[in-house]
C-alpha positions as CSV (number, residue, x, y, z in Angstrom):
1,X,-18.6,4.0,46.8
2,X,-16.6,5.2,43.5
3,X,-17.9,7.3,41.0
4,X,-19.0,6.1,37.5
5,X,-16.3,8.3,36.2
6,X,-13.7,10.8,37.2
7,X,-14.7,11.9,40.8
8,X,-14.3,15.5,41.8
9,X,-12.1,14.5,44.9
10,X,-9.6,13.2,42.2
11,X,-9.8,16.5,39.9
12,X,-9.1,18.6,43.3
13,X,-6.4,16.2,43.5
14,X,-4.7,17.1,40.4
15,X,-5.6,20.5,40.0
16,X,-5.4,21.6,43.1
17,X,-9.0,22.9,44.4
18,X,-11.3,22.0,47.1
19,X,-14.7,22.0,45.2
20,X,-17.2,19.8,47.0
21,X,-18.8,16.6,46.1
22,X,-20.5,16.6,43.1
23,X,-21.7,13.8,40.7
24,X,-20.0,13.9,37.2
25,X,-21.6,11.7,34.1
26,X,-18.0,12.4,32.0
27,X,-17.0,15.2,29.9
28,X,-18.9,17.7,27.1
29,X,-16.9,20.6,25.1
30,X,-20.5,21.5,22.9
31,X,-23.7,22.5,24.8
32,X,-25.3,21.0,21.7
33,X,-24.4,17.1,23.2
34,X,-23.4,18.0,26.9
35,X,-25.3,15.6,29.5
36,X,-26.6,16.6,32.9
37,X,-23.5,16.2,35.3
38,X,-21.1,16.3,32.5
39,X,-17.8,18.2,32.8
40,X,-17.5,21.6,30.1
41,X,-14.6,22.6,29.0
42,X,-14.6,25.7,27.4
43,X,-12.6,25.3,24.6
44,X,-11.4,28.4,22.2
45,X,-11.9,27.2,19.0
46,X,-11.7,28.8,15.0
47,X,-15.2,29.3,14.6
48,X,-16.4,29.4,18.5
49,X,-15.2,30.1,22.0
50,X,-16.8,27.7,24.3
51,X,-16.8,30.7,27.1
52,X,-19.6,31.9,25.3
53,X,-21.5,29.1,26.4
54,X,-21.0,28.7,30.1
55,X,-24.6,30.0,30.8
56,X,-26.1,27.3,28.3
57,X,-23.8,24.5,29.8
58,X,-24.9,25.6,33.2
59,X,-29.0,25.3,32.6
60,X,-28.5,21.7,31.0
61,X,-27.0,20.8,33.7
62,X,-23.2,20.9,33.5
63,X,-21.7,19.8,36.8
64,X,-18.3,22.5,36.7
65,X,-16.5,24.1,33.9
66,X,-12.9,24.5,33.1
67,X,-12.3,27.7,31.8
68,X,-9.7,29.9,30.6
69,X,-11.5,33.4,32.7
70,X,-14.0,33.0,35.2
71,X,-17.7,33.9,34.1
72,X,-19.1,36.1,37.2
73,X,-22.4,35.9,35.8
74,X,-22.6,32.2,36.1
75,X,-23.4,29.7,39.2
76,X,-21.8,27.0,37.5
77,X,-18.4,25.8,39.7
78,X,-15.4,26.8,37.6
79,X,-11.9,25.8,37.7
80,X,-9.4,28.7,35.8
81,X,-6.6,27.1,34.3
82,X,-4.2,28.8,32.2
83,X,-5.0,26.4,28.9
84,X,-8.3,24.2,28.9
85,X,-7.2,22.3,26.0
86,X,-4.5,21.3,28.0
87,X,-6.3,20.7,31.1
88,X,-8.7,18.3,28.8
89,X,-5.4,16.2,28.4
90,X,-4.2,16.3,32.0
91,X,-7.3,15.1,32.7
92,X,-7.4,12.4,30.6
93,X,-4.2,11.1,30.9
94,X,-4.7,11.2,34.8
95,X,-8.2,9.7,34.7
96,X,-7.0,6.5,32.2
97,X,-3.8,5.9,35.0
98,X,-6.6,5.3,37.6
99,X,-8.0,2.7,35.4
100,X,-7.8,-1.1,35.2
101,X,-8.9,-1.6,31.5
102,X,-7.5,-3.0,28.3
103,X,-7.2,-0.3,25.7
104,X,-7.3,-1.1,22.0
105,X,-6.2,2.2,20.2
106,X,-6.6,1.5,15.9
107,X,-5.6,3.8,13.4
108,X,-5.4,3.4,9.8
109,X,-5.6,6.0,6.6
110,X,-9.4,4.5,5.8
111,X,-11.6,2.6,8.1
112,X,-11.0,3.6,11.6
113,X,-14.5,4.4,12.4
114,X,-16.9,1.8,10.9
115,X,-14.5,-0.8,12.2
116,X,-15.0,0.9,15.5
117,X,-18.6,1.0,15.1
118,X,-18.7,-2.9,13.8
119,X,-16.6,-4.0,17.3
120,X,-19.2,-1.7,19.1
121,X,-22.2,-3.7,17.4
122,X,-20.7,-7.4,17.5
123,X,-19.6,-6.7,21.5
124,X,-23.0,-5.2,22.6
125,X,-24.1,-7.6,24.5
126,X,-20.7,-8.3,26.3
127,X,-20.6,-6.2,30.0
128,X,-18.3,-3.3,30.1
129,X,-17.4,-2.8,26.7
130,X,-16.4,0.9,25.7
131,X,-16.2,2.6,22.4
132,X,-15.9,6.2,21.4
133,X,-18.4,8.0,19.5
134,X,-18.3,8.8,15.8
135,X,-14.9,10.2,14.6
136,X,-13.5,11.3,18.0
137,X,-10.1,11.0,17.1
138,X,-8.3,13.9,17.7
139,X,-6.7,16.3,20.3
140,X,-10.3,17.3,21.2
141,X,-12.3,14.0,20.8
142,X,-10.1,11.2,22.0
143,X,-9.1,12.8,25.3
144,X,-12.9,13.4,25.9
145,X,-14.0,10.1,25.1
146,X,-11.3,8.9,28.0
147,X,-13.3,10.5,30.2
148,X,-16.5,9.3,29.0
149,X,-15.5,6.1,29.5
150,X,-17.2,4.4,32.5
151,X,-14.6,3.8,35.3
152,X,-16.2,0.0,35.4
153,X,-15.2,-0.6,31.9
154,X,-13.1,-3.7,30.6
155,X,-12.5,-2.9,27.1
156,X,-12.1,0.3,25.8
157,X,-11.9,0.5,21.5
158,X,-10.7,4.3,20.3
159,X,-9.5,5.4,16.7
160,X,-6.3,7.7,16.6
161,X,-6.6,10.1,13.4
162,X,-3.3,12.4,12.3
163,X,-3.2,15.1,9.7
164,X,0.8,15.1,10.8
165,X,3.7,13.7,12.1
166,X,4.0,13.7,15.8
167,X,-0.2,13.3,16.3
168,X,-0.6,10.3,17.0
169,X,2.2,10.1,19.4
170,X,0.4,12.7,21.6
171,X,-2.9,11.1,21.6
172,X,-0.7,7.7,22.6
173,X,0.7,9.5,25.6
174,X,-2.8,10.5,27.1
175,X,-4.4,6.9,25.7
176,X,-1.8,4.4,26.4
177,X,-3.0,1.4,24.7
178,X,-2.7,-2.1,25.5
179,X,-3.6,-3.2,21.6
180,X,-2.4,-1.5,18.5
181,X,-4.7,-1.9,15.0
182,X,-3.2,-0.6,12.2
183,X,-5.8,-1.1,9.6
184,X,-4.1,0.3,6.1
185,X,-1.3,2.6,4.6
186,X,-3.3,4.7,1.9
187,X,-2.6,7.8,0.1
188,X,-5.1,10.0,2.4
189,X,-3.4,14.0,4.0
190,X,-1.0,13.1,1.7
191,X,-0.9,17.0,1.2
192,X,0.9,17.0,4.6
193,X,3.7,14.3,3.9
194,X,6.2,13.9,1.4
195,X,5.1,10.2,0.4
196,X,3.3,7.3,1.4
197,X,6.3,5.7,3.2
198,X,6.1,9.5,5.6
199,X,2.5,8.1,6.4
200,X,3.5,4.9,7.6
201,X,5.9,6.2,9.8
202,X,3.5,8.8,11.0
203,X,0.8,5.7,11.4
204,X,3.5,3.3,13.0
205,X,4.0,6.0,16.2
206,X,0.9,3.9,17.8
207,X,3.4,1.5,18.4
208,X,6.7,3.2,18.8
209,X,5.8,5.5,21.2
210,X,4.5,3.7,24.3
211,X,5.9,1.0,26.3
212,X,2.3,-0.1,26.9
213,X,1.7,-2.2,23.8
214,X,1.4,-6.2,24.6
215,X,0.0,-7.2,21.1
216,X,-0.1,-5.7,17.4
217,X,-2.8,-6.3,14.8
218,X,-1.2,-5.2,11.7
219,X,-2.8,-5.9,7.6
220,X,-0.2,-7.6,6.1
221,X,-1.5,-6.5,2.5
222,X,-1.2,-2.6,3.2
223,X,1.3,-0.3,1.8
224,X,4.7,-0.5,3.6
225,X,3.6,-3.7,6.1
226,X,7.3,-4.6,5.7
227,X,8.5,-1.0,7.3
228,X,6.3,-1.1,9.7
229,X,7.1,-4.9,10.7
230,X,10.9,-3.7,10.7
231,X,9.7,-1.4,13.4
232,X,7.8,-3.9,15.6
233,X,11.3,-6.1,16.1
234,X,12.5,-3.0,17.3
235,X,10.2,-3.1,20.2
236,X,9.3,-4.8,23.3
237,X,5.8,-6.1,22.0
238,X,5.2,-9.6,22.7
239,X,2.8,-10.8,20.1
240,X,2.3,-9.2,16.6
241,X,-0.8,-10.8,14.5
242,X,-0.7,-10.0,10.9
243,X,-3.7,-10.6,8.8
244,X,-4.6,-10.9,5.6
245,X,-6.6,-12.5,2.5
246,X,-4.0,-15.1,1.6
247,X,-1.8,-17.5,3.3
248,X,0.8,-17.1,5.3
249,X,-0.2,-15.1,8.0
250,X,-1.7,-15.5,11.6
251,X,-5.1,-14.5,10.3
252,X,-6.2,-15.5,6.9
253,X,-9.2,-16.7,4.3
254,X,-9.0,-20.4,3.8
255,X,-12.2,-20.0,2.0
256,X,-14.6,-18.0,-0.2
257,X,-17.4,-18.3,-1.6
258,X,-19.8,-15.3,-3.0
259,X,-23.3,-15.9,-3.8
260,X,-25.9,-12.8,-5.0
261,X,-26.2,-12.1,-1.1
262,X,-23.6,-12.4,0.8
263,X,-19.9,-13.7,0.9
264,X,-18.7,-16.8,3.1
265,X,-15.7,-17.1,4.8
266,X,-13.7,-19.7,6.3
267,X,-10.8,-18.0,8.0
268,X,-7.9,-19.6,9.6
269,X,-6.9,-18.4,13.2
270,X,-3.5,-19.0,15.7
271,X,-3.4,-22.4,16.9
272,X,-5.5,-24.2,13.9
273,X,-8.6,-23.0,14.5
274,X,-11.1,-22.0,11.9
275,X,-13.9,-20.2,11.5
276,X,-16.7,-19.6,9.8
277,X,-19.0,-16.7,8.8
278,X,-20.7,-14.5,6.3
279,X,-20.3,-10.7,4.9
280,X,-23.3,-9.1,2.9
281,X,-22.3,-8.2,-0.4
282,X,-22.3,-4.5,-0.1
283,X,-19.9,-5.4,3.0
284,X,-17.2,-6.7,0.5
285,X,-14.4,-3.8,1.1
286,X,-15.0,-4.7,4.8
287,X,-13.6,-7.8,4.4
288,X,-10.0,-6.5,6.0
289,X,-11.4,-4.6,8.8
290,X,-13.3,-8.0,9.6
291,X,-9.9,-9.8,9.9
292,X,-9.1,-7.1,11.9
293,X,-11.5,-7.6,14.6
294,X,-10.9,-11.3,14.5
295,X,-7.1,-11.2,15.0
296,X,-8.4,-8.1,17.9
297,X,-10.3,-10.5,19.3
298,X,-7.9,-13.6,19.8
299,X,-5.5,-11.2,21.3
300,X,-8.2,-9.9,23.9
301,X,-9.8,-13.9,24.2
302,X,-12.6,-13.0,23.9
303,X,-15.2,-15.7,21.7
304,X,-14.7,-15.3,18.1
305,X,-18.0,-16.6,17.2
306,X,-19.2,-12.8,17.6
307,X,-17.7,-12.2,14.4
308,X,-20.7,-14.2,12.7
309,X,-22.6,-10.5,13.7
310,X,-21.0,-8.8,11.3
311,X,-23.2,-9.4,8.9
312,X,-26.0,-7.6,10.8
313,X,-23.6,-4.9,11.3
314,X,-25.4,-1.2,10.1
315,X,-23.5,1.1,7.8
316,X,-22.4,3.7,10.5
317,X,-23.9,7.2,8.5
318,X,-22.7,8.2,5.7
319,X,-20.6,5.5,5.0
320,X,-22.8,3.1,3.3
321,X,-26.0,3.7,4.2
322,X,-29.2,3.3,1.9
323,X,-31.9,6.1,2.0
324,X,-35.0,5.3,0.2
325,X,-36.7,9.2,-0.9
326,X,-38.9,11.0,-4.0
327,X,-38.0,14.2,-5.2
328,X,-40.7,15.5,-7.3
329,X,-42.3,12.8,-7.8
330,X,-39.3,10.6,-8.6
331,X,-38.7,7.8,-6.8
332,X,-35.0,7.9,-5.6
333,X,-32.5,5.2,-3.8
334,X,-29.6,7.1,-2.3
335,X,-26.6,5.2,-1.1
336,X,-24.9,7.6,1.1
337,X,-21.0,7.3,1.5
338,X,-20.9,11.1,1.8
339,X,-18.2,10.7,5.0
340,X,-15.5,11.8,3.7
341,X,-12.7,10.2,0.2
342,X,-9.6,9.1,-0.4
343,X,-8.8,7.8,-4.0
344,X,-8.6,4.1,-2.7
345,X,-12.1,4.3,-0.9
346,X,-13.8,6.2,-3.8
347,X,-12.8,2.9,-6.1
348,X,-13.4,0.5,-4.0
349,X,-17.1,1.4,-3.2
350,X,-17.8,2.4,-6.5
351,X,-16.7,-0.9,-7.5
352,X,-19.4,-2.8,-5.0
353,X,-22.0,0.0,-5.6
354,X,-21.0,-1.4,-9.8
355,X,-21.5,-5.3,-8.3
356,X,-24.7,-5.0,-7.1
357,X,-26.2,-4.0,-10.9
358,X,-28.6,-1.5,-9.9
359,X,-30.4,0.9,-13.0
360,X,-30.7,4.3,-13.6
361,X,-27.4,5.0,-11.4
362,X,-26.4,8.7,-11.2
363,X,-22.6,9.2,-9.4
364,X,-22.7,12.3,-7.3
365,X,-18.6,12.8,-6.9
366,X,-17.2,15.4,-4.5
367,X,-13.4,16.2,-4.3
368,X,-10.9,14.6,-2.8
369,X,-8.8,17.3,-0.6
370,X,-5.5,16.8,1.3
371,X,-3.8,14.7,-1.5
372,X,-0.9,17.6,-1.8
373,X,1.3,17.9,-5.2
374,X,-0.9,14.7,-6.7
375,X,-4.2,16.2,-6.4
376,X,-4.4,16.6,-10.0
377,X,-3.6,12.9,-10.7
378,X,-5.9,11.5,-8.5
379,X,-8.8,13.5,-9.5
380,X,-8.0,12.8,-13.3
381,X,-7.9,9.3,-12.9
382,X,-10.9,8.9,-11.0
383,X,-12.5,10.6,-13.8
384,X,-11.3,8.1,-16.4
385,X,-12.4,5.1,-14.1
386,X,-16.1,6.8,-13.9
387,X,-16.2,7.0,-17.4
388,X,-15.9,3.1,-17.8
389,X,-18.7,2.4,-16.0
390,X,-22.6,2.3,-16.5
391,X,-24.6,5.4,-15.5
392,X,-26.7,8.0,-16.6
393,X,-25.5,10.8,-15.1
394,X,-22.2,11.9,-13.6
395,X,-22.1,14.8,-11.1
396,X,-18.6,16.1,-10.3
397,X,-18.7,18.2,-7.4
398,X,-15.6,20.8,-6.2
399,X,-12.5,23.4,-7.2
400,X,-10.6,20.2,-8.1
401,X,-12.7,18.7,-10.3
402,X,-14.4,21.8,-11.7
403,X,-10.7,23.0,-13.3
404,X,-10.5,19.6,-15.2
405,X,-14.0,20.2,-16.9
406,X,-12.4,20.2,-20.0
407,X,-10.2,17.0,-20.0
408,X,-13.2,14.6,-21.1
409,X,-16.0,15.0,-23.5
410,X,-19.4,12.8,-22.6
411,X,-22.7,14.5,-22.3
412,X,-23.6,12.1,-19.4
413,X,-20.6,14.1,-17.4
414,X,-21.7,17.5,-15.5
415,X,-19.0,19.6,-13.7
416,X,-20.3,21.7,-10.6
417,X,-18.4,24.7,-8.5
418,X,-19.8,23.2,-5.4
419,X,-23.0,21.7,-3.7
420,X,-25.0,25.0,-3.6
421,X,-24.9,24.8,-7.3
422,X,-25.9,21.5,-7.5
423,X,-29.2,21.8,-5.4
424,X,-30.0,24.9,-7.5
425,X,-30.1,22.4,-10.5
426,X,-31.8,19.7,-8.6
427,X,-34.4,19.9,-10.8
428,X,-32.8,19.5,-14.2
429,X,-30.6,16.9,-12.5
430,X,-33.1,14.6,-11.3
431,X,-35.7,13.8,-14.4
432,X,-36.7,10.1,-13.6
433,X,-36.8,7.5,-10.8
434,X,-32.5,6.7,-10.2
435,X,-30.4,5.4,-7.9
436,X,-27.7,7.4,-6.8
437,X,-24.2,6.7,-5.3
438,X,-22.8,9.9,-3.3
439,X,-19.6,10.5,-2.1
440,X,-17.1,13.1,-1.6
441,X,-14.1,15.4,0.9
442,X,-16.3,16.7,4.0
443,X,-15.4,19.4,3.5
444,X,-17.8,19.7,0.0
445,X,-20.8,19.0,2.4
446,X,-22.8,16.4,0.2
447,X,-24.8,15.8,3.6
448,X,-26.3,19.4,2.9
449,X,-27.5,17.7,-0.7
450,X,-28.9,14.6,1.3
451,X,-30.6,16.4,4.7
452,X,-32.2,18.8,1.8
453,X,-33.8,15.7,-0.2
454,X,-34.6,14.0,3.4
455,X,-36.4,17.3,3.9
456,X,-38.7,17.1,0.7
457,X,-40.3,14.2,2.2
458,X,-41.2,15.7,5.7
């Protein structure tokens, strides 16, 4: 009988050892989330080295490590290997060539995840169906999601993230999907590349860098479609399946119609066939990623009537959700988009936050990193569109908008060095009942704002 995952017969194989049957449950590099029979790798990071943790991995129930020095102290089977980041890829890549699965890989500047997460929901009840956790999708995550992934699987969905050129065509190597998504061209790690058109190529190397692809999804909307179409006819690829809002694609909206609740769509598919379904209205910038999964899903054949889920489809954390809290006293509505910003995301939830006309709105705004020699711009003119709207207070949170403080005059405006700052003030801040729309760079840590007011109400 096979393993659920990886067997240890197959890592002796490819590492050369002769450890002994064990059972393995897939793959951990953070005692905080490691399994019982998962695989540690002990991975030297910035802030940690995971060989400090070989003892912890060991008493909950790690099944072997891969390690960079042996720990003596430890019981835990180890394998030595000269790199463990690298052995994580070996791994991976060795472990997916054993597999008979279709592998969708999307990308995209904004989206990736909660379109991920919105396949994930929409596909629950289908058997087999794999998709990787959270934002797993880097040179750490994405190879340990691979092994994660049950060996019975059918359909595995990952998301490819790149901060530079020549990312995403590693993570294609070890992933080697059957379906590209790209989901959008945007102005996000801009601070890395020259221009937008750099980001596109960057994006387009899910594509151009594997002979594996058999269909591309692509938004035929986005920044630069035309570039990366130019590349496609370069390829081998046998179907592409552009979407879009308009006509004249494979995928479009025949039909729309908005009422105070929801939207409803009538889309047009390959080979005249419609469909129809319905968005909520906070769901509205989702509207793309939808199309996305639809023109996904008529490339994998698989029923497109799951689609009509979507609109039961939760805001994956921090991108949407709605947390209902008091602080002193004050009755507070919190809608929490605190995962990260990119000047296209920041005005397009803003604008259906503005849509569904709630009162006594106060805009907690954190900076925008990683947007290079136009930092300045971006960060101004998100200012200026704040300013048209209705609120009573402003909060702008970070180095980059702290050193524009003096660019606008409203007393409804308040500039803040960081978030620290802003909880010390937490009670000059919040003076009435409001409802507040947060969202900002991780690396300002509005969840640190949110978890504290969560924690007022324990």
């Amino acid at each position: 009988m096979k393993s659920s995952h990886i067997s240890i017969s197959e890592i002796n194989t490819l590492f050369n050892t002769k450890h002994s049957e064990i059972k393995i449950t897939g793959a951990s590099l953070d005692t905080r989330t490691i399994k019982k029979g998962n695989i540690f790798f002990a991975i030297k990071g910035k802030n940690n080295d995971g060989h400090n943790f070989i003892n912890l991995a060991e008493k909950k129930g790690a099944s072997i490590a891969f390690v960079q020095q042996i720990n003596t102290k430890s019981g835990l089977k180890q394998i030595k290997v000269k790199n463990t980041l690298y052995a994580l890829s070996s791994l991976a890549r060795y472990y997916r060539s054993l597999l008979n699965v279709q592998i969708i890989g999307i990308t995209g500047s904004v989206g990736k995840t909660g379109t991920k997460d919105a396949i994930s929901f929409i596909l629950k009840e289908y058997k087999n169906i794999f998709c990787s956790r959270e934002s797993y999708n880097n040179k750490y995550g994405m190879p340990l999601e691979i092994l994660n992934m049950p060996r019975k699987t059918k359909f595995g969905f990952f998301e490819l993230g790149m901060n530079h050129f020549g990312e995403i065509k590693n993570l294609v190597k070890i992933l080697k999907p059957n379906i590209a998504i790209i989901l959008n061209i945007e102005n996000v790690h801009l601070g890395n590349f020259k221009s937008l058109k750099e980001i596109a190529i960057a994006k387009s190397e899910i594509f151009t860098s594997s002979e594996n692809i058999d269909s591309l999804v692509l938004n035929k909307e986005t920044n630069y479609y035309n570039l990366l179409y130019k590349y496609y006819k370069k390829t081998n690829i046998k179907k592409v399946y552009n979407y879009s809002k308009k006509k004249y694609s494979n995928v479009y909206i025949k039909e729309k119609k908005v009422t105070k609740k929801s939207i409803q769509l009538k889309v047009s598919l390959p080979e005249d066939k419609l469909i129809s379904f319905g968005v909520r209205s906070d769901q509205e910038n989702l509207i793309d990623n939808c199309l996305a999964i639809i023109s996904c899903l008529h490339a994998l054949n698989i029923d497109h009537r799951v689609i009509k889920k979507f609109k039961n489809v939760p805001f994956t954390n921090g991108r949407g959700n709605m947390i209902r809290c008091k602080y002193n006293a004050h009755k507070l509505k919190l809608y929490d988009h605190s995962y990260n910003a990119s000047p296209i995301s920041m005005k397009q939830t803003i604008d259906i936050f503005d849509s569904l006309k709630e009162k006594n709105i106060v805009y907690l705004i954190g900076d925008m990193n990683e947007l290079g020699k136009k930092s300045n711009y971006y960060h101004i003119d998100l200012i200026n569109f704040l300013n048209k709207k209705k609120f009573e207070k402003c909060l702008f949170i970070g180095k980059h908008f702290k050193k524009l403080e003096n660019k606008i005059r409203n007393n409804k405006i308040y500039f803040f060095k960081d978030i620290s700052q802003v909880i010390d003030n937490l009670d000059e801040i919040i003076e009435s009942n409001y409802t507040i729309f947060a969202k900002g760079s991780n690396s300002i840590n509005i969840r640190r704002l949110i978890t504290y007011l969560k924690q007022q109400n324990l």
